[in-house]
N, C-alpha and C positions, 0 to 999 in steps of 0.2 A: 426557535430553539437551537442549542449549540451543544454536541457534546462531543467529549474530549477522547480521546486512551492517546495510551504512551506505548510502545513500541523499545524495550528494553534494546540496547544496542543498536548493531547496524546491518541494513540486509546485501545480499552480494550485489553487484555492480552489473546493468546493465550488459557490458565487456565480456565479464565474466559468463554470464548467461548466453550471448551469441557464443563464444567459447565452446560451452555446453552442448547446445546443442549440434554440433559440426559432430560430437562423438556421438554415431550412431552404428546399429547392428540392425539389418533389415527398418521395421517401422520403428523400431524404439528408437528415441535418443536421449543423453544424459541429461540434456536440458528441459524435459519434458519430466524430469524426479526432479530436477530441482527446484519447477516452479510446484509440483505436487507438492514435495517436502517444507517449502517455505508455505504455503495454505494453510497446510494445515500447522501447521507454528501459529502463524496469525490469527488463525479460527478461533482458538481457548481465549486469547488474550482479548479479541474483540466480543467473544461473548459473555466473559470474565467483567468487562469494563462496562459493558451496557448490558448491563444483566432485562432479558426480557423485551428489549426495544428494540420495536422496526420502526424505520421511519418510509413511511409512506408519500411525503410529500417529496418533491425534488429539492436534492442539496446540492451546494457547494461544498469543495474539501480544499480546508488549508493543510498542506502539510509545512511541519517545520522542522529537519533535518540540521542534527548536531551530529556531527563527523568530528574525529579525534585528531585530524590532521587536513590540510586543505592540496590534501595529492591525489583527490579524484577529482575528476572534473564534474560540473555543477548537474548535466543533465546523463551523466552516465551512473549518477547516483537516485537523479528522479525515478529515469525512466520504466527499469523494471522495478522499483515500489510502486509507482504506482498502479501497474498490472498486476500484482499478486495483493496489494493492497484493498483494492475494487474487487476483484475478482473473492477475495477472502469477504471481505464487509456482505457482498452478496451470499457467499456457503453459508456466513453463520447466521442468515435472515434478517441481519442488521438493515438492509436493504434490497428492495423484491428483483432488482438489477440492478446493474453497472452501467446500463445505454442512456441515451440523451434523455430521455424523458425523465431518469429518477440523478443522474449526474450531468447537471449544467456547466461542471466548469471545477479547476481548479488551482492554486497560489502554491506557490515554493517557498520556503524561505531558507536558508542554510547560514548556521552558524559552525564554530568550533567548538568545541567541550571535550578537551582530551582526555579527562578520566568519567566522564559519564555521555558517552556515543548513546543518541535516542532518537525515533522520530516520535511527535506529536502529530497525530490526527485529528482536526476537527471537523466535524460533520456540520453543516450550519442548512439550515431549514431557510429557504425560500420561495418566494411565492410562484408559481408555474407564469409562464409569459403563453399567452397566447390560447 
């Protein structure tokens, strides 16, 4: 099984998130509201999209990332999507974890689309090895 959401716009930058975090007061840091703050963004949209579905079996995740311009570099755009992305698909029970056993792996692709910035999530169901 395969299934899809779209992810309107773009989320902050890898960069930007180490950034974030360096601003800190005692335990808190800013980078620690920003990956809270983008979760739960993500959370409606994933449970909006797959109304009802956990997948239980182990998947792969294609993402497919449309950027408005080609001035960030390719894995400072991955990188925290894909942490707040897993990490969300797990809050909204779309998946019982984000570890090796239920996330085997995952594809990038990046295009440009300067007036419609998206990513595309596909969740794809494969068979457990082992």
């Amino acid at each position: 099984m395969r299934y899809k959401v779209i992810i309107p716009g773009r989320m902050s930058s890898l960069n930007q998130y180490i950034d974030a975090l360096k601003i800190r007061r005692g335990r808190w840091s800013k980078g620690g509201d920003m990956k809270k703050a983008d979760i739960e963004m993500l959370v409606p949209i994933f449970q909006e999209a797959l109304k009802g579905i956990t997948v239980h079996t182990p998947i792969r995740i294609e993402y497919t990332f449309y950027e408005q311009s080609a001035k960030r570099d390719l894995d400072n755009i991955a990188g925290y999507a894909h942490k707040c992305i897993q990490d969300a698909l797990q809050e909204a029970g779309i998946i019982p974890n984000d570890s090796w056993g239920y996330v085997t792996g995952f594809t990038d692709n990046f295009y440009i689309s300067k007036d419609n910035p998206r990513i595309v999530v596909e969740l794809i169901e494969v068979e457990s090895e082992g």
